[in-house]
ZADO-1210 file (C-alpha; in nm, 4 decimals, padded with zeros to 6 digits):
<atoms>
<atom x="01.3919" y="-01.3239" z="07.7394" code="UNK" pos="1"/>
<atom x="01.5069" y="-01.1667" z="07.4424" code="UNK" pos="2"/>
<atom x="01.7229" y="-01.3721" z="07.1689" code="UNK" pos="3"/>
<atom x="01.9172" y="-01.1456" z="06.9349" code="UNK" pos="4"/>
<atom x="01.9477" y="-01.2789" z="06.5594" code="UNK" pos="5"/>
<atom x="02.2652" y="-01.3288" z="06.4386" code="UNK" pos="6"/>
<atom x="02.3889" y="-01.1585" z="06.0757" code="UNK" pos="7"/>
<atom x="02.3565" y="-01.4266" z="05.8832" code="UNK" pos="8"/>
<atom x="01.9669" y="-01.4552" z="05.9894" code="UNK" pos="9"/>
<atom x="01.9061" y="-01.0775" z="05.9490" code="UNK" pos="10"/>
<atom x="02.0235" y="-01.1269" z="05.6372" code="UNK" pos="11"/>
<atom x="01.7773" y="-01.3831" z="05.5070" code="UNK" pos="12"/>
<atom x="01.5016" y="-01.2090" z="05.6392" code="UNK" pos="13"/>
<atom x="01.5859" y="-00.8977" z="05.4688" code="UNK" pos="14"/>
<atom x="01.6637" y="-01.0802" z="05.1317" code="UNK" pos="15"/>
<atom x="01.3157" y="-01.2552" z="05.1821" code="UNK" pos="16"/>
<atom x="01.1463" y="-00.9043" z="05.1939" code="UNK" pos="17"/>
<atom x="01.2759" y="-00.7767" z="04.9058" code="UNK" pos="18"/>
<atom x="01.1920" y="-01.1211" z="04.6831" code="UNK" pos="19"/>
<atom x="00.8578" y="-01.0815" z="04.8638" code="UNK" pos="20"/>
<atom x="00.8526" y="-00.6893" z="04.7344" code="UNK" pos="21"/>
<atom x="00.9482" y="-00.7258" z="04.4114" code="UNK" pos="22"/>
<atom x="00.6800" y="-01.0568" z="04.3309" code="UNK" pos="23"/>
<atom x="00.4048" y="-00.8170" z="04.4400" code="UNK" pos="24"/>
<atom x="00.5571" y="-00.5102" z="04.1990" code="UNK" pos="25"/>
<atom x="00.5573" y="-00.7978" z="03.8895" code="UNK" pos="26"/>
<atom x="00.2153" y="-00.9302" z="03.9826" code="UNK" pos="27"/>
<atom x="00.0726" y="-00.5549" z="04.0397" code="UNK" pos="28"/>
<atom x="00.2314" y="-00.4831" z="03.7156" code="UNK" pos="29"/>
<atom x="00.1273" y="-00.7923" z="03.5226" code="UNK" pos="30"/>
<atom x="-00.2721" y="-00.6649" z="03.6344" code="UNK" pos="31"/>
<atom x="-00.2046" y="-00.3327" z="03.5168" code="UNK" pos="32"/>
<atom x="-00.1258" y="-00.4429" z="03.1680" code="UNK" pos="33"/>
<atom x="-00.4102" y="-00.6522" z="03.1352" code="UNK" pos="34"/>
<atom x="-00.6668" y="-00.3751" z="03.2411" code="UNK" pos="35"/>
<atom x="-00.4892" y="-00.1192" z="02.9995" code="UNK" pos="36"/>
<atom x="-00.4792" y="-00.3923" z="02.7190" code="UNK" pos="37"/>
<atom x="-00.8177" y="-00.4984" z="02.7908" code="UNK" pos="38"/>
<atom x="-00.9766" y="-00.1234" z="02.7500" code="UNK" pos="39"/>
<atom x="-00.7970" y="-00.0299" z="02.4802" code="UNK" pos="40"/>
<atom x="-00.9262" y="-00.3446" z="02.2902" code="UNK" pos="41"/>
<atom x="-01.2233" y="-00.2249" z="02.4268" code="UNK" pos="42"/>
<atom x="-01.2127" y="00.1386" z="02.2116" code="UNK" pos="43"/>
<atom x="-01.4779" y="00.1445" z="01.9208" code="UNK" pos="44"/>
<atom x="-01.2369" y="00.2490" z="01.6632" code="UNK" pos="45"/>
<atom x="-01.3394" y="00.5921" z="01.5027" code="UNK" pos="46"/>
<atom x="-01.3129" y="00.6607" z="01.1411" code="UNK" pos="47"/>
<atom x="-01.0488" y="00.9255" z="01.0992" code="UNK" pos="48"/>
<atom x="-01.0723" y="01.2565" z="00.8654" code="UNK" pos="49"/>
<atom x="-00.8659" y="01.1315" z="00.6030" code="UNK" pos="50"/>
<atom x="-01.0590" y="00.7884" z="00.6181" code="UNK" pos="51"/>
<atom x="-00.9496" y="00.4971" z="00.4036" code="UNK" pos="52"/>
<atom x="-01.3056" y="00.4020" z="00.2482" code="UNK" pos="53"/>
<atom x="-01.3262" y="00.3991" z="-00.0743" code="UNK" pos="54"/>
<atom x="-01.6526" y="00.5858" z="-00.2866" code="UNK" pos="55"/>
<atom x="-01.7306" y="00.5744" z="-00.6379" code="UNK" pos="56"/>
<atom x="-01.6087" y="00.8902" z="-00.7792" code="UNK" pos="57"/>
<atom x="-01.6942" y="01.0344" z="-01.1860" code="UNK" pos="58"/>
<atom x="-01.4292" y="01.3393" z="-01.1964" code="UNK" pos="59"/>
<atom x="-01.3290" y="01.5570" z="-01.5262" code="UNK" pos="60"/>
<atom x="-00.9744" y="01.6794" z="-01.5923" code="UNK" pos="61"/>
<atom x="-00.6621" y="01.6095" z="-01.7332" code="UNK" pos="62"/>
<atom x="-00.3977" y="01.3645" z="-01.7239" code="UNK" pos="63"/>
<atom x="-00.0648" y="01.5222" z="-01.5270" code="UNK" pos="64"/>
<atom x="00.2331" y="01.4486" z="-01.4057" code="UNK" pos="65"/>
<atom x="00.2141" y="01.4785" z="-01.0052" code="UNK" pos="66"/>
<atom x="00.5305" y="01.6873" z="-00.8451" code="UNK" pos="67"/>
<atom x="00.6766" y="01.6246" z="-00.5576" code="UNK" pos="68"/>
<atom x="00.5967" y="01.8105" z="-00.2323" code="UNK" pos="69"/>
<atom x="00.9830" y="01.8822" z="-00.1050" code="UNK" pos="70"/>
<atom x="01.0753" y="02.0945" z="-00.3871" code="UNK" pos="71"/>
<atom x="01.3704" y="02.2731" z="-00.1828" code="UNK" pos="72"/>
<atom x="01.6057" y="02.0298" z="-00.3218" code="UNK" pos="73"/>
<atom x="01.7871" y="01.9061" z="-00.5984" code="UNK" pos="74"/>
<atom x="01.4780" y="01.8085" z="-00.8444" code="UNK" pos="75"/>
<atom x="01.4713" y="01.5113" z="-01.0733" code="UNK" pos="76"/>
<atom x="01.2448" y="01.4534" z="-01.3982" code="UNK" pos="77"/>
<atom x="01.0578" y="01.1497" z="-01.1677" code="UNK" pos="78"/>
<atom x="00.6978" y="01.2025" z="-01.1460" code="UNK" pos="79"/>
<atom x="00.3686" y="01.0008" z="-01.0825" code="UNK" pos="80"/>
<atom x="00.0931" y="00.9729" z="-01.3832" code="UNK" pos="81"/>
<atom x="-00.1595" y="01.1763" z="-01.1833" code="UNK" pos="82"/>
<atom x="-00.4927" y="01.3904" z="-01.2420" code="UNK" pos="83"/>
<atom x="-00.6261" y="01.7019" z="-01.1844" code="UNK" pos="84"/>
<atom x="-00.9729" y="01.7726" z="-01.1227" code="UNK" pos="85"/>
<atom x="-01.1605" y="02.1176" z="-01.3077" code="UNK" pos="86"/>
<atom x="-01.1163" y="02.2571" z="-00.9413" code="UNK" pos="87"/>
<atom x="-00.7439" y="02.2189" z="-00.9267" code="UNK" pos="88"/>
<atom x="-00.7572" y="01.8992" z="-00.7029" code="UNK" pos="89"/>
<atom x="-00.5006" y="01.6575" z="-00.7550" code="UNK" pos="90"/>
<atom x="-00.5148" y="01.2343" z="-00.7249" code="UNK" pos="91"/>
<atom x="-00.2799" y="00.9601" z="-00.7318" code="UNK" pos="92"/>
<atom x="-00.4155" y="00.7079" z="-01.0017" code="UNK" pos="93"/>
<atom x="-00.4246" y="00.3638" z="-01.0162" code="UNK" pos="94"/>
<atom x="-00.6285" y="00.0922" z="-01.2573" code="UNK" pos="95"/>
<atom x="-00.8086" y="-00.1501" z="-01.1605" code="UNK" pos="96"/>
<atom x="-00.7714" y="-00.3762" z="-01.4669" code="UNK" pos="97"/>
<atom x="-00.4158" y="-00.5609" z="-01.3747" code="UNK" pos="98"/>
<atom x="-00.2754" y="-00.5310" z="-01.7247" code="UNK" pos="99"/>
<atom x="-00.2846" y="-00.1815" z="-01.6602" code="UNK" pos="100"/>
<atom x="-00.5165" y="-00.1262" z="-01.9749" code="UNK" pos="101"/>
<atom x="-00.7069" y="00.1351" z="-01.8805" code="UNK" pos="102"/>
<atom x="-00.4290" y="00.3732" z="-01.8154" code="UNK" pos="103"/>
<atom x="-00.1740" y="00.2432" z="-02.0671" code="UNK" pos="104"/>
<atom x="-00.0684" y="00.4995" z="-02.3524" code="UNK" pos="105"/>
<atom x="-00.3344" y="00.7874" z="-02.2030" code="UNK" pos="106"/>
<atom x="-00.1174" y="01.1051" z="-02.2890" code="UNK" pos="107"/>
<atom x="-00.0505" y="01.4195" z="-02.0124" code="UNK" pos="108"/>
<atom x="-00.2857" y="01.7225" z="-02.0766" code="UNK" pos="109"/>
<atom x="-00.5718" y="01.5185" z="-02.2178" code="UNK" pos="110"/>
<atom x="-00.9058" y="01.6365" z="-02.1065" code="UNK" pos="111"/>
<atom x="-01.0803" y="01.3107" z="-01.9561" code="UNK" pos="112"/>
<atom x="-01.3286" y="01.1738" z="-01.7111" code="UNK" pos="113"/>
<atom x="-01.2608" y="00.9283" z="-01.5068" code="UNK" pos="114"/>
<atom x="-01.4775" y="00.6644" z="-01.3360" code="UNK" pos="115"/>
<atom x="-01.3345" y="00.4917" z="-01.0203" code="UNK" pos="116"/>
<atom x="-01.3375" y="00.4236" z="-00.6784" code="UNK" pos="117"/>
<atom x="-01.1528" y="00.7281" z="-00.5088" code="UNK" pos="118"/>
<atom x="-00.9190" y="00.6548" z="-00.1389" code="UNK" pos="119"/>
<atom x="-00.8157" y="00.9659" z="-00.0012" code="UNK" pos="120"/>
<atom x="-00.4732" y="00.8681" z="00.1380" code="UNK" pos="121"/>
<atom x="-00.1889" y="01.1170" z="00.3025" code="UNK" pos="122"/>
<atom x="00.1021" y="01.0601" z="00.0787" code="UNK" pos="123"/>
<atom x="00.4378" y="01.2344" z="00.2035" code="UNK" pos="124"/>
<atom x="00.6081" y="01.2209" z="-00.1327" code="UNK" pos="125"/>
<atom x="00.3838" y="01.3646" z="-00.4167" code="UNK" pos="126"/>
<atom x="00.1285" y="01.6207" z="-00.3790" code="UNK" pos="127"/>
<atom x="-00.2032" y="01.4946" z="-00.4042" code="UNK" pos="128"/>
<atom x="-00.5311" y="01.4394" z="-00.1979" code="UNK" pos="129"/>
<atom x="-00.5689" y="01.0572" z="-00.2590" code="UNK" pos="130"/>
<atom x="-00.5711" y="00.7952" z="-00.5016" code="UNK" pos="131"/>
<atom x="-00.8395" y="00.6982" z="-00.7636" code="UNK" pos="132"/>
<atom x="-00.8988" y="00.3305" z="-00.8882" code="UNK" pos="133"/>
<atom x="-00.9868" y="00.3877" z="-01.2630" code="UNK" pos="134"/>
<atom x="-01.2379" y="00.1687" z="-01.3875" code="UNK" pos="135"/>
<atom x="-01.3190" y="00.3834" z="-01.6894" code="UNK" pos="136"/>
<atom x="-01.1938" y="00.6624" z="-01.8751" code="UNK" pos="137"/>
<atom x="-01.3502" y="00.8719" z="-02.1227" code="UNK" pos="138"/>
<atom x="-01.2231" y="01.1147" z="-02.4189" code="UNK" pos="139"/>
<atom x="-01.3683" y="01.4867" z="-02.3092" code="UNK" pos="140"/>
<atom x="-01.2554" y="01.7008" z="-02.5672" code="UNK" pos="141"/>
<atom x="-01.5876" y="01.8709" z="-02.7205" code="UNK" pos="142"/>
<atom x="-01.7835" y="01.6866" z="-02.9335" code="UNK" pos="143"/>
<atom x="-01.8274" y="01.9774" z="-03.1789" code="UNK" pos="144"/>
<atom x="-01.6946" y="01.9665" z="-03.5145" code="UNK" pos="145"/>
<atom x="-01.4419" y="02.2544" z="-03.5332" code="UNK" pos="146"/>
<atom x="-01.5844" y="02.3471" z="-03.9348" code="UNK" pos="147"/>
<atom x="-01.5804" y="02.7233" z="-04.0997" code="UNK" pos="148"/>
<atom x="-01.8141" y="02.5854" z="-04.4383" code="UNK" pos="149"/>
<atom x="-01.9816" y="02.2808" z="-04.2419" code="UNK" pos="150"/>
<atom x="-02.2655" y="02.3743" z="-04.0391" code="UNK" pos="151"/>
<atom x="-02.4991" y="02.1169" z="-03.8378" code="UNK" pos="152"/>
<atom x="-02.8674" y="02.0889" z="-03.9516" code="UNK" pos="153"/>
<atom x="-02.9613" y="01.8087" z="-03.7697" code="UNK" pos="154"/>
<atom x="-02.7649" y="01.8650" z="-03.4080" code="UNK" pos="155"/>
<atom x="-02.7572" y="01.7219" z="-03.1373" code="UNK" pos="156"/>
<atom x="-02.8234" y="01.3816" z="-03.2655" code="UNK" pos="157"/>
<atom x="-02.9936" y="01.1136" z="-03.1856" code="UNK" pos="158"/>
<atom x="-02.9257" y="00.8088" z="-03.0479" code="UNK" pos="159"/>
<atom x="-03.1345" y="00.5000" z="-03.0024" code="UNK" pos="160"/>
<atom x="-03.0717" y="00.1469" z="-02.8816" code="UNK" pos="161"/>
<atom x="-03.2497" y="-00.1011" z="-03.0793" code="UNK" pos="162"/>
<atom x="-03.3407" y="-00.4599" z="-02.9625" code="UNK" pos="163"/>
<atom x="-03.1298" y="-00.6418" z="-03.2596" code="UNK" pos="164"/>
<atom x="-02.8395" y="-00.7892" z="-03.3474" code="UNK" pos="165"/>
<atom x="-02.6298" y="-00.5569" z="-03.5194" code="UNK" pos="166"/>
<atom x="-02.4946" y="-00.5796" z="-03.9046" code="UNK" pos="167"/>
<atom x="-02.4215" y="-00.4136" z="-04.1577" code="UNK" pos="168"/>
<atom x="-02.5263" y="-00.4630" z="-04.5520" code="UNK" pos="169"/>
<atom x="-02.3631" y="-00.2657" z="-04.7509" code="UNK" pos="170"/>
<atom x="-02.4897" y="-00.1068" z="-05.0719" code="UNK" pos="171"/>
<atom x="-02.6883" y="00.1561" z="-05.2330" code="UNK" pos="172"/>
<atom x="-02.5161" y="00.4874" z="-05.3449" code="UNK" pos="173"/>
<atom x="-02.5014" y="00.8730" z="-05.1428" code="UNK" pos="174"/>
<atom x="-02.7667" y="01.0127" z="-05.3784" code="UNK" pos="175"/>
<atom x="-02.9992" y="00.7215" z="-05.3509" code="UNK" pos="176"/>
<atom x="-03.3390" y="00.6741" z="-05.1230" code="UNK" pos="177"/>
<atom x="-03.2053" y="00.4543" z="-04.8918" code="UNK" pos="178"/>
<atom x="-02.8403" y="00.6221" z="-04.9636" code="UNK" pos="179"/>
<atom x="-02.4836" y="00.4322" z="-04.8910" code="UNK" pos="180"/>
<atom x="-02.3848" y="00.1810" z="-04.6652" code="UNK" pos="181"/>
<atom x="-02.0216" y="00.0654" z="-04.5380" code="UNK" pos="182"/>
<atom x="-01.8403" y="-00.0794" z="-04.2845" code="UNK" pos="183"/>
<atom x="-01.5898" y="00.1299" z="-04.1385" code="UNK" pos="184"/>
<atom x="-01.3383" y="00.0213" z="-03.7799" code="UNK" pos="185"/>
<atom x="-01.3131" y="00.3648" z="-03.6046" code="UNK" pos="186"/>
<atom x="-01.0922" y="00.3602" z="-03.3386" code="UNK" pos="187"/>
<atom x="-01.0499" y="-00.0921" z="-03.3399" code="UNK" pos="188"/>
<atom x="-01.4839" y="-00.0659" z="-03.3518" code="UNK" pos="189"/>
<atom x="-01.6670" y="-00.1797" z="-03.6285" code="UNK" pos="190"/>
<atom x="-01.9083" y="00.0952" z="-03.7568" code="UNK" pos="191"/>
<atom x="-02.2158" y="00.0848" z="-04.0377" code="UNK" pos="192"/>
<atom x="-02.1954" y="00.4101" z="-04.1455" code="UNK" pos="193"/>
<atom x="-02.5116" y="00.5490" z="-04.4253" code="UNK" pos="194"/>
<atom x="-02.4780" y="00.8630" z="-04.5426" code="UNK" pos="195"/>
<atom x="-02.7625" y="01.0147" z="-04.8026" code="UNK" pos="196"/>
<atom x="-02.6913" y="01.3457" z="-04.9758" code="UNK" pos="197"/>
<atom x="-02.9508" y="01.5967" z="-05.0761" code="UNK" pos="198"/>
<atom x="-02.9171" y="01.9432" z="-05.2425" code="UNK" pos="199"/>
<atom x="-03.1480" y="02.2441" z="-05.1588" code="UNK" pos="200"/>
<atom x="-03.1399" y="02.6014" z="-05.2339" code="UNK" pos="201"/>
<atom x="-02.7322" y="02.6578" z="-05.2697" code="UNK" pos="202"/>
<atom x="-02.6017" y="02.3943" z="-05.0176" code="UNK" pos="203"/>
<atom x="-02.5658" y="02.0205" z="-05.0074" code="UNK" pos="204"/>
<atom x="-02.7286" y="01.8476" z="-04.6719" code="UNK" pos="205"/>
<atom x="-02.5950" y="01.5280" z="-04.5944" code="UNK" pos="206"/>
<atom x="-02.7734" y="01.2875" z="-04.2936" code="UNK" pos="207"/>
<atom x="-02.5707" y="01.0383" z="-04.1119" code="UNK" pos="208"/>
<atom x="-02.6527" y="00.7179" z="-03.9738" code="UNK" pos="209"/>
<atom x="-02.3447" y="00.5526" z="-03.7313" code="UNK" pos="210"/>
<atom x="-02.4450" y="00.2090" z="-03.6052" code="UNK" pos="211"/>
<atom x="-02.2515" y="-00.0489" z="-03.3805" code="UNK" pos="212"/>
<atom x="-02.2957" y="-00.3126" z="-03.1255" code="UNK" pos="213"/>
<atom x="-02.3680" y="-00.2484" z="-02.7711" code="UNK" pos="214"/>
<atom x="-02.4454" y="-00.5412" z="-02.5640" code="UNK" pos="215"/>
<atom x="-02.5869" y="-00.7322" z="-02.8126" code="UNK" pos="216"/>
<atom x="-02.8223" y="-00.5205" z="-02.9499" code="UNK" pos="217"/>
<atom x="-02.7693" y="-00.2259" z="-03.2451" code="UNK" pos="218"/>
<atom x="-02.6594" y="00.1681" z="-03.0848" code="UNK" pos="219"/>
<atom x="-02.7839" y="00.4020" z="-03.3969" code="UNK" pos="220"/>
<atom x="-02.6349" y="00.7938" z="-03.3879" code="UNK" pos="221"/>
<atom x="-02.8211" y="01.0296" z="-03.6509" code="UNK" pos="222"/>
<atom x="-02.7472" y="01.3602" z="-03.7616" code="UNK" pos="223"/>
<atom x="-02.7505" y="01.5649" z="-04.0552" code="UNK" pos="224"/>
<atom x="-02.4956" y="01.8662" z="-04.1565" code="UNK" pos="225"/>
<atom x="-02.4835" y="02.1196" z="-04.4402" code="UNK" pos="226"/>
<atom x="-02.2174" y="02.1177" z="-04.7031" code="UNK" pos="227"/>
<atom x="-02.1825" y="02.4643" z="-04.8764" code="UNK" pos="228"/>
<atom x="-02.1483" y="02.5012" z="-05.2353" code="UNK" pos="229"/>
<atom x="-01.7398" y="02.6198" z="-05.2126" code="UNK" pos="230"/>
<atom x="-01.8311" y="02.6960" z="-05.6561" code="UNK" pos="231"/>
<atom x="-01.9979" y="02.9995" z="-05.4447" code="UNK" pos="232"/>
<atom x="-01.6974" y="03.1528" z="-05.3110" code="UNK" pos="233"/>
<atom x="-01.4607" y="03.3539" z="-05.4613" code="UNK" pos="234"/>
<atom x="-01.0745" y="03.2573" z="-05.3950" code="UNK" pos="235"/>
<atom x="-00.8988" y="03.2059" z="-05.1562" code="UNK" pos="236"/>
<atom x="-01.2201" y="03.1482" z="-04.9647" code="UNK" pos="237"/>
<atom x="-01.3366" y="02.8752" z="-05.2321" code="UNK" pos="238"/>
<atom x="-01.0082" y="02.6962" z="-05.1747" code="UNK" pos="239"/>
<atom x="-01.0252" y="02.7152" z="-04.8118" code="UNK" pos="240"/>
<atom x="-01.3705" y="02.5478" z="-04.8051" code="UNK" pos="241"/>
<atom x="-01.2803" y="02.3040" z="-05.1055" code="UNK" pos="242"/>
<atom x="-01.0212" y="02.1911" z="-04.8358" code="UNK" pos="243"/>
<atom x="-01.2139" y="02.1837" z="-04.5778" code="UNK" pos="244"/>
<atom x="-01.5045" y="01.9474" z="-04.7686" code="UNK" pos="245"/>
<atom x="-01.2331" y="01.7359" z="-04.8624" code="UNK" pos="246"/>
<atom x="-01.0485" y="01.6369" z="-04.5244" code="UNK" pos="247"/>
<atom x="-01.3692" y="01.6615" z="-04.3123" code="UNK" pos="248"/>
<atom x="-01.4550" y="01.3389" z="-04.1758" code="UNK" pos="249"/>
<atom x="-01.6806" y="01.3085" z="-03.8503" code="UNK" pos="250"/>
<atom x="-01.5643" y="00.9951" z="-03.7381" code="UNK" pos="251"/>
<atom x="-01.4054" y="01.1177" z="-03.4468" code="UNK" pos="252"/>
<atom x="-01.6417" y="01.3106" z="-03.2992" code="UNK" pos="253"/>
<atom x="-01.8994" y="01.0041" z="-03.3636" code="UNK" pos="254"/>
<atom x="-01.7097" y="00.7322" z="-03.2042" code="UNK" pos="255"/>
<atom x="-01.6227" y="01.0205" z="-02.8835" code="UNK" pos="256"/>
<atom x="-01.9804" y="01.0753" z="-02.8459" code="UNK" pos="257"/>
<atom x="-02.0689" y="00.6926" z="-02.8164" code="UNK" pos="258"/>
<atom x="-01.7812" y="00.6178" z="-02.6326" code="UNK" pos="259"/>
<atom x="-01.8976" y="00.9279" z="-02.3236" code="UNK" pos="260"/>
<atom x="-02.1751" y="00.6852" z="-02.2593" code="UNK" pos="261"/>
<atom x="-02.3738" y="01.0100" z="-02.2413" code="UNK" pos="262"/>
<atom x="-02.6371" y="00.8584" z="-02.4525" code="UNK" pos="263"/>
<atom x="-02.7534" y="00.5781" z="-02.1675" code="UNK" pos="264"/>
<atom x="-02.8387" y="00.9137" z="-01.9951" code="UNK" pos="265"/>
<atom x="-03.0354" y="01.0684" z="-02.2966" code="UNK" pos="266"/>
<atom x="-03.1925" y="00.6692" z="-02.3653" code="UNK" pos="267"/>
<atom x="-03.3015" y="00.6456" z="-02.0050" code="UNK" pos="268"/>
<atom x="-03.4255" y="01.0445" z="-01.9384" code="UNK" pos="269"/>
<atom x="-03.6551" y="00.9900" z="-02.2057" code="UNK" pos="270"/>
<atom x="-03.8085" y="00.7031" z="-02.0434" code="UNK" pos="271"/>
<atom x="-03.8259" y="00.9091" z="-01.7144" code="UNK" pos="272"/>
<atom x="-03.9236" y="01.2617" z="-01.8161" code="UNK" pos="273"/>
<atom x="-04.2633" y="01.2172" z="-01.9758" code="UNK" pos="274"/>
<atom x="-04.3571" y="01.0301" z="-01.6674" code="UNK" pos="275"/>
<atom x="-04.4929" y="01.2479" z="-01.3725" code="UNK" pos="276"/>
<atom x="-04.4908" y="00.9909" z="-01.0827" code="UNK" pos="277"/>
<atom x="-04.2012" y="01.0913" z="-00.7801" code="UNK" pos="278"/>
<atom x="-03.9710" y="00.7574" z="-00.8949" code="UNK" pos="279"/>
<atom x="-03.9604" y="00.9204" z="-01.2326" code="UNK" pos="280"/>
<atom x="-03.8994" y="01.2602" z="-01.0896" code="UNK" pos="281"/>
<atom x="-03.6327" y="01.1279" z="-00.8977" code="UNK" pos="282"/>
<atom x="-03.4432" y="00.8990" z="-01.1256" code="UNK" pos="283"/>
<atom x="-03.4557" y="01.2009" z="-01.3810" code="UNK" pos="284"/>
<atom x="-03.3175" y="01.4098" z="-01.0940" code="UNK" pos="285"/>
<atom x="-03.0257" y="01.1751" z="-01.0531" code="UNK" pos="286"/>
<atom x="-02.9441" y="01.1103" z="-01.4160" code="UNK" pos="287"/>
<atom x="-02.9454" y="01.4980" z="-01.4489" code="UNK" pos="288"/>
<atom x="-02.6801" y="01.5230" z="-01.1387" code="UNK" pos="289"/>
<atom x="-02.4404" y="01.3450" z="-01.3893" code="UNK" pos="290"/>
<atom x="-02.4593" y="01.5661" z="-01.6583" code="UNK" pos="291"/>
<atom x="-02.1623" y="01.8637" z="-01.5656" code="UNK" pos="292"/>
<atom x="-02.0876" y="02.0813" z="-01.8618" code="UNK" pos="293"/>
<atom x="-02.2308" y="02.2474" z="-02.1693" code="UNK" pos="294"/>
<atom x="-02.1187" y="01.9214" z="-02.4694" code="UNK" pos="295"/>
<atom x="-02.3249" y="01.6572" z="-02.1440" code="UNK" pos="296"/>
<atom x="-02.6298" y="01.8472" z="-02.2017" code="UNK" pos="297"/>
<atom x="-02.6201" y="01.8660" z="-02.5658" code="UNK" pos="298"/>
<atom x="-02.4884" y="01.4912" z="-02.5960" code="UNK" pos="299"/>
<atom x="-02.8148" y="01.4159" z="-02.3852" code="UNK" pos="300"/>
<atom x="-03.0281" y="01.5610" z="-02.6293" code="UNK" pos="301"/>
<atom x="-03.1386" y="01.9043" z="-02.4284" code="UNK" pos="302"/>
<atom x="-03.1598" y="02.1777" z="-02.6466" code="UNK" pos="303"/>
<atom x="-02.8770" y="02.4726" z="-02.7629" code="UNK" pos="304"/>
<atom x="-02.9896" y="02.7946" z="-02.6901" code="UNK" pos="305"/>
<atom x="-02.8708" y="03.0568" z="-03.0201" code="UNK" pos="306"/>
<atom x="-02.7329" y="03.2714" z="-02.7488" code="UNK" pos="307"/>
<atom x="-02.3678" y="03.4282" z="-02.7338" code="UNK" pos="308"/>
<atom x="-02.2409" y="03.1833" z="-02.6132" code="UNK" pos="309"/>
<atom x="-02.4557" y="02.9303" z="-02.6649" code="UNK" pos="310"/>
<atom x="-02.6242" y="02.7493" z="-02.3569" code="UNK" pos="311"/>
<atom x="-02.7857" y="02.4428" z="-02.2934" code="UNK" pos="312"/>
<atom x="-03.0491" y="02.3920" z="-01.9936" code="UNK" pos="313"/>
<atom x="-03.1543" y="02.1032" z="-01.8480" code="UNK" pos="314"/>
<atom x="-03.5692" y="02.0102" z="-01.8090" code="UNK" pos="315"/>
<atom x="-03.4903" y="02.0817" z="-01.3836" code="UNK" pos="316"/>
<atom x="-03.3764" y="02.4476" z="-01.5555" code="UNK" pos="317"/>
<atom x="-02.9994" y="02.3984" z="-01.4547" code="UNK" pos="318"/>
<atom x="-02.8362" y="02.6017" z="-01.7344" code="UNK" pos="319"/>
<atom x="-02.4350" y="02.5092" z="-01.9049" code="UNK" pos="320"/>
<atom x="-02.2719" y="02.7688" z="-02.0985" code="UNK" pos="321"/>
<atom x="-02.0270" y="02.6386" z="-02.4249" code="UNK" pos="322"/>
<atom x="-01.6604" y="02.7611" z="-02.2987" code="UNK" pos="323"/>
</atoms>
């Protein structure tokens, strides 16, 4: 016997299929998700190219203004304090000091190197290859003195850190023994600068001694440099070196020097050098990977070859010519 289902009934079963259906599409669905969501959790995560790790980073350039990268517009005078490397790279820069004092009043164009931590990081608005953290920056305009009548007799100098508390007596007179002692603030530091003067055969020789403190103990710089006798000349060129005796003062160059911290690479090479053991070897070896340019080697104490131009080489033979 057959029995026929009415349309009401047909109906029913039909809308029961399709519930049916569309439960096992969600719940199908639902497991697909959770696999996909579960292996891509499951991805080690791989570093990309332009990775966001930061390194240490010592860099010399100059302070610039970065550009931005659409320049087929209408251009504006807004710019980002940047830095470009001696290669031509260019870096966003930040400070890492939050009252911004590292960076605060450093002019564009000054020759510098910087000390950071170093990000490289796309950026879509100004051209550069990443960001540097500055930690430090240093003054690295040539420590030379830019003289015509002045020449150095004593150069490079010397600098030694000595185990004591540092002050500063002052007395005596420039044509003493023991010569002249003062306090001087170069640059907000407090100096003890001696000077003792000396003539011999037609020029006037005049050794420097620059002390200040450095982590509680005493950093010494020593030098000498020849004064001429200007009576010598005959005018104009007596005038032009009368002028020249008067203004000089190597103050500057002194504090520059000290401030490079190039001479905690001369104080520890020349614990490191005389020693022939491989940790020697290779600390020198490192300390020497630091020094990058001609006024480096000289403020680390390595010789000046008289050549034209002058050149300085390093005890692993690595040689810097004086632009």
């Amino acid at each position: 016997m057959n029995f026929m289902l009415s349309g009401t009934e047909k109906s029913k079963k039909l809308m029961i299929r399709k519930l049916i259906t569309i439960l096992v599409f969600v719940t199908l669905l639902g497991v697909i998700a959770f696999v996909v969501k579960k292996e891509i959790k499951d991805i080690p995560l791989e570093t990309p190219p332009d990775s966001l790790q930061q390194t240490e980073i010592t860099v010399r350039g100059r302070i610039i203004c970065l550009l931005h990268k659409d320049t087929s517009g209408p251009q504006t005078t807004e710019c980002a304090l940047g830095f470009e490397d001696e290669r031509g790279n260019k870096y966003g820069l930040s400070d890492s000091d939050s009252g911004y004092k590292n960076l605060s009043g450093v002019s564009q164009g000054k020759l510098v190197t910087l000390e950071g931590s170093f990000r490289p990081q796309k950026d879509s608005k100004y051209d550069s290859l990443g960001v540097i953290e500055v930690i430090r920056i240093v003054d690295s305009r040539p420590v030379k003195f830019e003289t015509d009548y002045i020449g150095t007799a004593d150069w490079p100098p010397q600098i030694n850190l000595i185990n004591k508390s540092f002050e500063c007596v002052e007395a005596g007179s420039e044509s003493g023994r023991a010569g002249k002692s003062e306090r001087r603030v170069i640059n907000g530091k407090e100096y003890c600068v001696t000077e003792v003067k000396e003539g011999a055969a037609g020029s006037m020789y005049t050794q420097y001694a620059y002390a200040r403190e450095e982590d509680g103990k005493t950093l010494v710089l020593t030098f000498s440099l020849r004064m001429p006798q200007c009576g010598n000349y005959q005018d104009p060129e007596k005038s032009w070196c009368e002028l020249e005796v008067d203004i000089f003062n190597p103050d500057e160059v002194v504090d520059r020097i000290l401030d490079s911290g190039i001479w905690r690479i001369a104080a520890e090479l020349k614990e490191c050098l005389p020693k022939s053991d491989m940790a020697s070897k290779d600390k020198c070896d490192e300390l020497m990977k630091k020094i990058k340019d001609f006024e480096m080697c000289v403020g680390a104490g390595f010789s000046i070859q008289e050549s034209q131009p002058r050149r300085c080489q390093l005890a692993n033979g690595t040689q810097f010519t004086e632009e």
